[in-house]
C-alpha positions as CSV (number, residue, x, y, z in Angstrom):
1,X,-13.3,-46.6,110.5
2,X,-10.5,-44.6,109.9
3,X,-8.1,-47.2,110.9
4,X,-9.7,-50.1,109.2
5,X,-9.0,-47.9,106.1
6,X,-5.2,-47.6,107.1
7,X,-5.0,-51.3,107.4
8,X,-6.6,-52.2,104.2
9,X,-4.6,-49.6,102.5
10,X,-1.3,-51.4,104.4
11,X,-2.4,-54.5,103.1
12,X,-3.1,-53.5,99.6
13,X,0.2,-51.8,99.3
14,X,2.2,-54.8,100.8
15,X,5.4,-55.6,98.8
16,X,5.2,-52.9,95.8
17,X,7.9,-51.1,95.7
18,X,6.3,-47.6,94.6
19,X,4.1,-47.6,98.1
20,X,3.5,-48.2,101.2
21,X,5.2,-50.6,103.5
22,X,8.6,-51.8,102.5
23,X,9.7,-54.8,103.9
24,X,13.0,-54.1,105.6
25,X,16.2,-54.7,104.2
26,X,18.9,-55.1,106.8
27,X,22.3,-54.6,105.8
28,X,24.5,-57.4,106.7
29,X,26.0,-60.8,105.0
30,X,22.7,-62.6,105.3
31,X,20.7,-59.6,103.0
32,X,22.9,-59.2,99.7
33,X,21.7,-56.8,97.4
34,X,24.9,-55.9,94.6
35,X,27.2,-57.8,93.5
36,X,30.0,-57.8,95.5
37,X,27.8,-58.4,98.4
38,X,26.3,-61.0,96.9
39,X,29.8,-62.8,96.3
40,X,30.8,-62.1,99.7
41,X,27.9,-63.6,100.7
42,X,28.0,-67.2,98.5
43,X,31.9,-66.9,99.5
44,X,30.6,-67.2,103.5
45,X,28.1,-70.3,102.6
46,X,30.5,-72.0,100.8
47,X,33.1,-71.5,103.5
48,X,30.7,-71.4,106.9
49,X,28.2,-73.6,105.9
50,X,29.6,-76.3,103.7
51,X,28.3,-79.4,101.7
52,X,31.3,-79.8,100.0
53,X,35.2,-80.6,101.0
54,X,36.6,-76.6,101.1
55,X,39.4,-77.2,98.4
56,X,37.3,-76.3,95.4
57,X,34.2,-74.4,94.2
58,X,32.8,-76.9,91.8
59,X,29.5,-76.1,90.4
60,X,27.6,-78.6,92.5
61,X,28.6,-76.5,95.6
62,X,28.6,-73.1,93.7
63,X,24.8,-74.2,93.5
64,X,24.5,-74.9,96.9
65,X,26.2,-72.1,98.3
66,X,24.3,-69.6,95.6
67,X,20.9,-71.2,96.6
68,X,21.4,-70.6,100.8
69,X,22.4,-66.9,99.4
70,X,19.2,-66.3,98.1
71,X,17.9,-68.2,101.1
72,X,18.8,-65.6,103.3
73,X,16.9,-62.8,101.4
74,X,13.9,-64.7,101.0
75,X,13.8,-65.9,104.7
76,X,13.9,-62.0,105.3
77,X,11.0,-61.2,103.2
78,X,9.1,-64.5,104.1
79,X,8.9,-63.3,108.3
80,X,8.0,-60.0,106.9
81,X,5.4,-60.9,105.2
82,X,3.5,-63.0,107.7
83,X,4.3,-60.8,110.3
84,X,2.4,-58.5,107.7
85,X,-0.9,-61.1,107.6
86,X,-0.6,-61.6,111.4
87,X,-1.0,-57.6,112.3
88,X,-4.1,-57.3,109.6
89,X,-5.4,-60.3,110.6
90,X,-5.4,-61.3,106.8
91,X,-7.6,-64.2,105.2
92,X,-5.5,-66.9,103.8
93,X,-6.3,-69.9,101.2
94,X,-4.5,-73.0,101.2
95,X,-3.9,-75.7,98.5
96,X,-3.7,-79.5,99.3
97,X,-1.6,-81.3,96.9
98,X,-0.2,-85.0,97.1
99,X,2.3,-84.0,94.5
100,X,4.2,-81.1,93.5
101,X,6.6,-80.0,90.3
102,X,8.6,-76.9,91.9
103,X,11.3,-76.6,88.8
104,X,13.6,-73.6,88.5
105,X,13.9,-73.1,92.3
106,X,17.4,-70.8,91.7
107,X,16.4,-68.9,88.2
108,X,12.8,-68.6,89.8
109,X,14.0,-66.9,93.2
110,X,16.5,-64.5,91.6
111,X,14.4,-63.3,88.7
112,X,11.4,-62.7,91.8
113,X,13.9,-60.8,93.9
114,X,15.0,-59.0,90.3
115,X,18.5,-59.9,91.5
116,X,19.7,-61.3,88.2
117,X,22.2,-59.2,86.9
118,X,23.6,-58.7,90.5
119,X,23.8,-62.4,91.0
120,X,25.2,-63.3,87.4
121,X,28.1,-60.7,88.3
122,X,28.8,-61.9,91.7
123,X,29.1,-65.9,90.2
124,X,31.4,-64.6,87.3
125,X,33.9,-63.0,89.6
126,X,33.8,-66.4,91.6
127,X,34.7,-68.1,88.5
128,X,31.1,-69.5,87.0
129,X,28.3,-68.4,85.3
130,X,24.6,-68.2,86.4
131,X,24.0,-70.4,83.7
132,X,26.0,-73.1,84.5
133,X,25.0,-72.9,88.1
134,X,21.4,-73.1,87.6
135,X,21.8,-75.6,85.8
136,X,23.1,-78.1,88.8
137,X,19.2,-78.0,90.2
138,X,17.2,-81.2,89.6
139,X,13.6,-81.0,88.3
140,X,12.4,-83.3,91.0
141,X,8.7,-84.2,91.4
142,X,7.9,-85.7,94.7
143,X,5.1,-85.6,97.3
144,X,4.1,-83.6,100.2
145,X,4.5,-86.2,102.3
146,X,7.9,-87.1,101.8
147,X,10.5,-89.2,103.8
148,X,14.0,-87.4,103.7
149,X,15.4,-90.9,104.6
150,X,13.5,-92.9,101.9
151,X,15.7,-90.8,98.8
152,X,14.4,-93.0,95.4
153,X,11.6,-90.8,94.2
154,X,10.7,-91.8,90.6
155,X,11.9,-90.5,87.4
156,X,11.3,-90.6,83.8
157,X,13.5,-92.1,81.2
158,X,13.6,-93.1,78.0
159,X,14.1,-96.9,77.0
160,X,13.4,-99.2,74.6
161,X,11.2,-97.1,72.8
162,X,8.8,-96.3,75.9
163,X,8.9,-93.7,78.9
164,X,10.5,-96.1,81.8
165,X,10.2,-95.2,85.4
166,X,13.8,-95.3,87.4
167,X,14.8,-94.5,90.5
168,X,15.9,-90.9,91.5
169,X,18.3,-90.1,93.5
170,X,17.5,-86.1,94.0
171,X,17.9,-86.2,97.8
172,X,21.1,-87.4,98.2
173,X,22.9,-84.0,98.2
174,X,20.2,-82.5,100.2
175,X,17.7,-79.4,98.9
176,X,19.0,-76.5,100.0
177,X,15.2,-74.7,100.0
178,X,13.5,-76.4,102.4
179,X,13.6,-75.3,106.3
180,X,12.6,-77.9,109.0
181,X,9.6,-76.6,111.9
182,X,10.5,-78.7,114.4
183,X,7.5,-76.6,116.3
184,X,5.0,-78.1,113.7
185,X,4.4,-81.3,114.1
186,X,1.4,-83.8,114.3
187,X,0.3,-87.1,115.2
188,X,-0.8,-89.8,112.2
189,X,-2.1,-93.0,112.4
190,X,-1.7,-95.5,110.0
191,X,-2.6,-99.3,109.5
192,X,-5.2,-99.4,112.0
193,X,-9.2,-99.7,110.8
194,X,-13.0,-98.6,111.4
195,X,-15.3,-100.9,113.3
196,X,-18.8,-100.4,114.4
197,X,-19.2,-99.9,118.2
198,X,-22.6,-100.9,120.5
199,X,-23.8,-97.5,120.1
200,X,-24.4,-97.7,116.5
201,X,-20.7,-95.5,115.4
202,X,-18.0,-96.2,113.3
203,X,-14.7,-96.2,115.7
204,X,-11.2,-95.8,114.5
205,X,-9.0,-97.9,116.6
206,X,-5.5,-99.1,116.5
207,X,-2.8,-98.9,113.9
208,X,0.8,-97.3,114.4
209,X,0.7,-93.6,115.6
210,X,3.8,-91.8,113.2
211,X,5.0,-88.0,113.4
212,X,4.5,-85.9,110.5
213,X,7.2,-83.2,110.4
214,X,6.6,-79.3,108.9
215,X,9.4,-78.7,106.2
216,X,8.7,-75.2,104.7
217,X,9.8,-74.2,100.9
218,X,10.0,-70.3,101.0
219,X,8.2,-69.5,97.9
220,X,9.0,-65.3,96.5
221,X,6.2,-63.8,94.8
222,X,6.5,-62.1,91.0
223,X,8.4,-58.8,91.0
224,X,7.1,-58.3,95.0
225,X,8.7,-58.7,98.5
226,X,5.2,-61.2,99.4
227,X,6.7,-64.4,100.1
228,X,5.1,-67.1,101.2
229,X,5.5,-70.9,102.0
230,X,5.0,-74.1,100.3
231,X,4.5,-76.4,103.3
232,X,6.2,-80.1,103.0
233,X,5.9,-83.4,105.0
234,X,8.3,-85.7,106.2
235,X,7.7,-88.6,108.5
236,X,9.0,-90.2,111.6
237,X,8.6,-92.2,114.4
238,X,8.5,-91.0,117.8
239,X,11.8,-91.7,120.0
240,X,9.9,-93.5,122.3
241,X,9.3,-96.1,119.8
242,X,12.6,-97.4,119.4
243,X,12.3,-101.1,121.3
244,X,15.3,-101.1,123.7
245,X,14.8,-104.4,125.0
246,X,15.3,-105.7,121.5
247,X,18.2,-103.4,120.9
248,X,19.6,-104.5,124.4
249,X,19.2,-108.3,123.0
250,X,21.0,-107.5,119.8
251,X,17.5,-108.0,117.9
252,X,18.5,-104.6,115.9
253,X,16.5,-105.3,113.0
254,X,13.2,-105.5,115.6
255,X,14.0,-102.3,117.7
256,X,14.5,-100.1,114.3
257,X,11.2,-101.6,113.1
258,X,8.7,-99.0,113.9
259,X,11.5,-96.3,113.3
260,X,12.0,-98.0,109.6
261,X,8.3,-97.8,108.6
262,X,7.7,-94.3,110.0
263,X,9.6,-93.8,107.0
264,X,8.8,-95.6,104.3
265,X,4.9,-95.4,104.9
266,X,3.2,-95.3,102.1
267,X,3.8,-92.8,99.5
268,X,6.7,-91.6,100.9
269,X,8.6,-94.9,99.2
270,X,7.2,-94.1,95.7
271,X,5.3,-91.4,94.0
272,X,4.1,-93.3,91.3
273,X,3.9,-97.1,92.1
274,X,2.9,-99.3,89.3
């Protein structure tokens, strides 16, 4: 009994800062906590682990390089706290969504992690504001099962006098967020259909057997170290679905067939079809 009570009292106590169990902060370049760390730290990404040629710090890769800062610390908290649910064996609820409308990933993160002042400091003595940088993220509004290759996603714009959907090109650059599982993966079939057997089922048979791949969106709680995940889909064929003999022929088009719809299936092309 007694330690059942400790637990509970661990769990209820997870993430506040006044306390109980603090997740750790390890001080290194992938932790920043003050400013100067924090520049030192969007310095590395921009240098280490670019998107961008190296000659200047633009605001598209101040964004970038800003965004894997923040990364870092939430990847930090985000082990912690599942390793937190894991020991207490901790009920979890999920929610299934075909669509999802993140907005202020940057601004969202920083104000969680109460890192805004620190943050706005570092960017200015890099030569940009928090401002200006936040203001390089996309609203984007796409599905859960998305394909990273298929990158025109519908928008919303305004023409001749009515709301127009257009093509949006929010993947091009990449989103910094999101962190591939290549451990989580599943099998999905698609265009195949349900017939009736002899013994009076309903059988699914055939159809195309595609991958669906884990991407995982580290998502900080309010004013609390909790962090937890929003979980993403992407989908792919599997390697042994590319037809060498075609390839071999020079029948390209053929062999990249099953690889081609892996990603384009279905909702992946368009979030909002017409």
């Amino acid at each position: 009994m007694e330690e059942a009570a400790a637990l509970l009292q661990e769990f209820a106590s997870f993430g506040k800062k006044e306390v109980g169990l603090e997740v750790p902060r390890i001080l290194n370049p992938s932790t920043p906590n003050t400013s100067s760390s924090i520049a030192s730290n969007i310095k590395y990404h921009a240098e280490i682990t670019p998107l961008f040629s190296l000659e200047r710090f633009e605001l598209p890769k101040a964004y970038f390089a800003t965004a894997q800062s923040v990364h870092d610390a939430l990847i930090i908290n985000w082990n912690s706290t599942y390793e937190c649910y894991e020991r207490l064996i901790a009920k979890q609820a999920y929610y299934l969504s075909m669509e999802f409308l993140q907005g202020r990933a940057l601004l969202n993160a920083i104000g969680n992690l109460e890192l805004n002042g620190a943050y706005a400091e570092a960017l200015s003595k890099l030569g940009h504001s928090l401002e200006n940088v936040a203001c390089q993220v996309i609203f984007f509004n796409k599905t859960h099962l998305k394909s990273l290759e298929a990158e025109w996603y519908v928008s919303m714009t305004l023409g001749k006098g009515k709301m127009e959907e257009v093509a949006e090109d929010w993947l091009e650059m990449g989103n910094p967020w999101e962190i591939l599982r290549n451990d989580v993966s599943y099998p999905v079939k698609f265009y195949d259909k349900v017939v009736s057997g002899s013994d009076g089922k309903r059988h699914w048979i055939g159809g195309e057997d595609i991958k669906a791949m884990a991407y995982d969106v580290p998502i900080p709680g309010y004013k609390t170290k909790t962090t937890i995940n929003l979980r993403l889909w992407s989908t792919k064929a599997p390697s042994e679905d590319l037809d060498l003999y075609a390839f071999n022929v020079g029948d390209h088009t053929k062999a990249y067939e099953a690889l081609s719809n892996a990603e384009k299936v279905g909702v992946c092309v368009c979030v909002f079809p017409s």
